[in-house]
N, C-alpha and C positions, 0 to 999 in steps of 0.2 A: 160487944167489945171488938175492936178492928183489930184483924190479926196481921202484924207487922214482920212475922217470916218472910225473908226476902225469898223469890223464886229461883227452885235450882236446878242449874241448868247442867248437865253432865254429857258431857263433849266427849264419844265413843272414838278415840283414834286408832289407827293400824299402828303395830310395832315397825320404827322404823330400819329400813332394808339397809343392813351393810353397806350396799353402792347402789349410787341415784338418790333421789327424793330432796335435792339441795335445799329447795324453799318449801313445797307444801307441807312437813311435818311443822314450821313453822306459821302459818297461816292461822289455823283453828285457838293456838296459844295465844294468838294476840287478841284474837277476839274473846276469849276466855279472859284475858286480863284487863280489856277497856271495856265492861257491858257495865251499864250506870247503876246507878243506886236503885234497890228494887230487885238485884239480880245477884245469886252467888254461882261462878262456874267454876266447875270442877272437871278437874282431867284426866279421863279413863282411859291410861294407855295399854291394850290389849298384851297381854304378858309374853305370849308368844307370837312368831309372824303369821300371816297370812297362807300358811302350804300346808298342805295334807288334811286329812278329811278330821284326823283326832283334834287335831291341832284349834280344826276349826271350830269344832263341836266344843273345845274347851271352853275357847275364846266365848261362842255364844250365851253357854251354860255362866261363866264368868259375867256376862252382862246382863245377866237376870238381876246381879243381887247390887250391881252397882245405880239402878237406874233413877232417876230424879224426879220434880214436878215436869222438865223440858228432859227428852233424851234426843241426843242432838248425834248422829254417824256420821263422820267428815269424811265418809269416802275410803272404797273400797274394799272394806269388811262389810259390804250390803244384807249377806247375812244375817246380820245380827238385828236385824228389824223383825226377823219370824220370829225372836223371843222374846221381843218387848211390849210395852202398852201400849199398842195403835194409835190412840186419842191424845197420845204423850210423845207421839216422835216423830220427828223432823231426819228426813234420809237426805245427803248431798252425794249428787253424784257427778266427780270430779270429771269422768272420761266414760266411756264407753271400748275404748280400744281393743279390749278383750276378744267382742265380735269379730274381729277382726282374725280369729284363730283359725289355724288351717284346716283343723276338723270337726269336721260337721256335729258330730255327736260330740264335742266337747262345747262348739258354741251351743248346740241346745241346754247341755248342762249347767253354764253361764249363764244362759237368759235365765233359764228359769228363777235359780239361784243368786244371782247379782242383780235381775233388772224388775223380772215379773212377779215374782211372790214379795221380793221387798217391797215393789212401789205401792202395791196392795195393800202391800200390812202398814204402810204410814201414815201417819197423818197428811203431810204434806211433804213435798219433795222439793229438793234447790237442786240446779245447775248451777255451772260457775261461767256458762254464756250460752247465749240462747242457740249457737250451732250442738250445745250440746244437746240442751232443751230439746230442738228439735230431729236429733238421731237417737233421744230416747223415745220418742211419742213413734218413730219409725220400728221400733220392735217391742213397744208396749202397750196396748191400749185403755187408757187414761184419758178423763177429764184432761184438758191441756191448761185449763184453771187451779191444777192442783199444783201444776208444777212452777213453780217462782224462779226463777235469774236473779241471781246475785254475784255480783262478782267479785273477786279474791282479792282480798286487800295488800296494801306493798305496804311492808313494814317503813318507820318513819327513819330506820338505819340507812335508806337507801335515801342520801343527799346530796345535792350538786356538788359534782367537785371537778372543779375547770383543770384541764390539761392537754397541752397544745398537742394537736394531733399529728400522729408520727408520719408523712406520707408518703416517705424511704422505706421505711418497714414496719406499714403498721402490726397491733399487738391484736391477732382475732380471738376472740372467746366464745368457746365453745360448752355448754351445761349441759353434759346428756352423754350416753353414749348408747342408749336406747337401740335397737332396729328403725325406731321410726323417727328418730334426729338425724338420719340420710346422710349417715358422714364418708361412705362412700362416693356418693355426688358431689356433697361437698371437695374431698381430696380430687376430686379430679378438677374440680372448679380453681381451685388455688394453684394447678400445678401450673409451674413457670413463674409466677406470680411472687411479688419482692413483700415477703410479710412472716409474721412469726405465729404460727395457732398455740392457743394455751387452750385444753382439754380439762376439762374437770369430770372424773369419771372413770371406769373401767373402760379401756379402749381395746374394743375385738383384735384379735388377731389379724383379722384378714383387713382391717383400715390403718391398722400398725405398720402391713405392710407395702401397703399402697402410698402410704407417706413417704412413707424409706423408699420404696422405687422413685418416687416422682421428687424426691430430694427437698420436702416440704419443711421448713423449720418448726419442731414442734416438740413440747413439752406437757406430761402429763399427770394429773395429780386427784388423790380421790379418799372420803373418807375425811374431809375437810370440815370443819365448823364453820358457823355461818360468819363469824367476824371475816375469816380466813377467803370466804365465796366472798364478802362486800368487800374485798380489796383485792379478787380479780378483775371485777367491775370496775376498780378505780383504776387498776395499772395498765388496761386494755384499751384500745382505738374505737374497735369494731366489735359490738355483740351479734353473732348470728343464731337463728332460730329458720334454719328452711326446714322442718319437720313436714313428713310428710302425713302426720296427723298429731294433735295437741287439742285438748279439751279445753286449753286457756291459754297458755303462753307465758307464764311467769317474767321470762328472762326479759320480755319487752317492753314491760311496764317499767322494771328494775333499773333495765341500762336506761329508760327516758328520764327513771326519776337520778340518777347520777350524773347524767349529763353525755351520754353516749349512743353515736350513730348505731342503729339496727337495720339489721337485712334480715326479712322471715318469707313467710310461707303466705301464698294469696288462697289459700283456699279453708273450710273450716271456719275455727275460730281466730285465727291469725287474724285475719283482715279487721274484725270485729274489734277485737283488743288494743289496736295498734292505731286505727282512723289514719290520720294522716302523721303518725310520726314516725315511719318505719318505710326501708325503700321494700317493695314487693317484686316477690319474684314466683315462676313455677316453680317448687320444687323438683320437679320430675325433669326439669331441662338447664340439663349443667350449662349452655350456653349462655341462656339467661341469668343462673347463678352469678358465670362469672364477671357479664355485661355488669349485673348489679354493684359487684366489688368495685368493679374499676369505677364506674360512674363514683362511686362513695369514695372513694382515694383520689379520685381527679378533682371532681368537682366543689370547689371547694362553698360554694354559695351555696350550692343546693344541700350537703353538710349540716350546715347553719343553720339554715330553716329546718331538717329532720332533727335535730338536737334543740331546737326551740319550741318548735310544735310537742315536741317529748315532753316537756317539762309542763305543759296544758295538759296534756291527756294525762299525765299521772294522778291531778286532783281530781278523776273520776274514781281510784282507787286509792283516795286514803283509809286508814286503816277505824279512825270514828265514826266515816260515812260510814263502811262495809258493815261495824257493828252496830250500828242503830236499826239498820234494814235488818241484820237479827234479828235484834231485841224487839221489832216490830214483830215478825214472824213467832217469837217465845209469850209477848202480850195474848197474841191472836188466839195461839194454842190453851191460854193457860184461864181466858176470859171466856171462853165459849162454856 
């Protein structure tokens, strides 16, 4: 007798953080809702956040009892792979940024714990671009076969919607407020500069105040729903992304699939995400920053083509493709 239980797939997510996290809480849901016939996902959202060691060990112990035929981690609760079924789990890992910590004995605690006992205990592992890919293989050692690129699908809410660009005062959109979204740079890149930033996000004090010296037009807002973020993308000129580190770059797929000029970051995964529909820049060289503005406010041809090539590079990231190349990956695990 053929057994017609569809395969289940339980999608491990972080609780999401107060402030930040605009789109990837959203990413793993959509794939959770479009995987074909054949496949039921279910969505484990971790009861508490991500801090403290109890906390963590809840979360873990927690996903012992939710787990499926596919256990799928979307990133950054990597923990939770030391307590699940090796043979049954798929780890993505969205960023590496962590490393990036100022001390030493806390980045060893990371590795071990976020990068090297997880990737161990997986079956297999995703990036969300191979600049990740490959700054995991730089503090893990792995087959480099185990680990698969996939990239992060744009929801199908993010639609062209045409509107004459402002170039008296264009509207800049800014999603982050991160350390490493560089808005420090940035405010210095704008000053003097005839434009209005829109921030979505907890904005530090110390870029709150740099705006206000340098007399920046700017407006700030956080804790927004995602209807509420697709219709900053609609009422804005300019989306910038110069981060001076991003494991994928969400906001550039987004503003290309709406219809909107981007300035980002050339190094990383920026450049990877973006191909040719995005102006690039150093982030680390506010001159360049703010050469890049002006060229994107003056030029009005060149415009044209970065908001045209955007709308080509966004069907590498629709949200069907990204779930099939799962569901290839959940076949793989669940047929061996």
């Amino acid at each position: 007798m053929m057994n017609n239980k569809p395969i289940k797939v339980v999608f491990f997510n972080r609780k999401p953080r107060q402030y930040g996290n605009f789109s990837v809480e959203f990413v793993y849901n959509t794939i959770c809702e479009l995987l074909p016939s054949g496949f039921e996902g279910i969505k484990a959202v971790a009861t508490f956040e991500s801090q403290g060691f109890w906390r963590r060990l809840y979360i873990a112990l927690e996903a012992i009892f939710r787990q499926g035929d596919v256990n799928h981690i979307t990133g950054d609760i990597h923990f939770v792979a030391s307590f699940l079924a090796k043979r049954r789990t798929i780890l993505t890992i969205l960023d590496i940024g962590f490393m990036g910590h100022p001390s030493a004995l806390a980045r060893a605690i990371l590795q071990f714990f976020w990068l090297t006992v997880p990737v161990k205990r997986a079956r297999l592992v995703t990036t969300i671009s191979q600049a990740t890919k490959n700054e995991v293989l730089k503090h893990v050692r792995c087959d480099p076969n185990k680990i698969k690129v996939i990239h992060v699908p744009i929801s199908d809410n993010f639609r062209p919607q045409p509107k004459p660009f402002c170039k008296e005062k264009p509207i800049i959109l800014q999603l982050g407020c991160a350390p490493n979204k560089n808005l420090e740079r940035l405010a210095e890149a704008l000053r003097g500069l005839s434009c209005h930033l829109e921030v979505v996000g907890k904005l530090p004090e110390a870029v709150e105040a740099k705006l206000k010296a340098y007399q920046i037009s700017y407006h700030v807002s956080w804790n927004l729903s995602q209807a509420e973020v697709e219709q900053k993308y609609r009422d804005c000129d300019i989306v910038t992304l110069i981060s001076t580190y991003e494991g994928f770059g969400m906001p550039i797929v987004e503003a290309n699939a709406v219809g909107r000029v981007v300035i980002t970051g050339n190094i990383l995964s920026m450049p990877e995400v973006a191909a040719d529909a995005a102006h690039l820049v150093d982030p680390y060289d506010v001159a360049q920053i703010r050469a890049g503005f002006e060229k994107i406010i003056t030029d009005d041809g060149y415009r044209a083509q970065l908001i045209a090539n955007g709308f080509v590079n966004r069907q590498r990231f629709t949200p069907h493709l990204i779930t099939e190349q799962h569901a290839e990956l959940y076949r793989e695990i669940t047929q061996r």
